[in-house]
C-alpha positions, 0 to 999 in steps of 0.5 A: 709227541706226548702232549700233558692234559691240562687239568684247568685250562687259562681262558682269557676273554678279551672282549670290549662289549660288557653284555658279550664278555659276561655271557661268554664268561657266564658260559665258560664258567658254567662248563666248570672246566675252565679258568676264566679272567675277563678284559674289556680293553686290548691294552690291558690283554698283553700285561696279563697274559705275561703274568698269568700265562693264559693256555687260550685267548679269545679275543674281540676282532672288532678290538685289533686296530688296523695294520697292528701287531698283538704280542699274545703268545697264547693260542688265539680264536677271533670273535668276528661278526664276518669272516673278513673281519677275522681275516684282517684280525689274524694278521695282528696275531701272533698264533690265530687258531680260527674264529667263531661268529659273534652270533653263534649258538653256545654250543658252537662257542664251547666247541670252538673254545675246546678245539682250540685247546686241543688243537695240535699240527700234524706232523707230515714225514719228512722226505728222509723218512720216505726214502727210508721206507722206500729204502726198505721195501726194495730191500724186502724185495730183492730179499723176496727174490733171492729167496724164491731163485734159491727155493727154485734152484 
């Protein structure tokens, strides 16, 4: 599927420390690629997302409170001190995409951040288009074989 590139891509940042947001936005900002709006607060995450249609969400797992349900549609990568704290937090989300350590070096946030961009299924064959190419190579076959009992005959 022909998927079109995104000029600009909409990074929310969702994220309650100030010092932690800040970076990551400074970071974010620094790559010039990337649209980014900044929110302390998960309450205040669900209205903006509705209104500004984010192509990616980062969001804080210490901010997903236990045993809840997070409408963001977006695709969304966990910051996480552990990946137990992740787990938990992908729970909550509609589309968790993978999380990234709290601590990781810039670099490795960029990244995380571009495949989450990027990232796309892998379509498998379904078991119809296997059975037609089954189909067909036993057709090829038989039709190699009538060939060779003609050219013998």
């Amino acid at each position: 599927m022909y998927r079109r590139a995104i000029s600009q891509p909409r990074v929310l940042l969702v994220v309650g420390h100030p010092a932690v947001g800040g970076a990551l936005e400074s970071l974010l900002r620094l790559e010039r690629r990337y649209e980014v709006r900044r929110l302390r607060a998960l309450s205040e995450a669900t209205g903006a997302a509705r209104a500004w249609l984010p192509h990616a969400v980062v969001l804080d797992a210490a901010l997903v409170p236990p045993e809840a349900k997070i409408p963001l549609e977006a695709p969304t990568l966990l910051l996480a001190a552990s990946e137990s704290e992740s787990a938990s937090a992908s729970a909550a989300l509609a589309d968790p995409r993978g999380w990234v350590s709290k601590d990781a070096p810039a670099a490795e946030l960029v990244a995380a951040v571009e495949r989450l961009l990027t990232w796309h299924r892998e379509a498998a064959a379904g078991s119809l288009a296997v059975a037609l190419v089954g189909l067909l190579v036993v057709v090829l076959a038989a039709l190699l074989l009538y060939l060779a009992w003609i050219a013998i005959a």
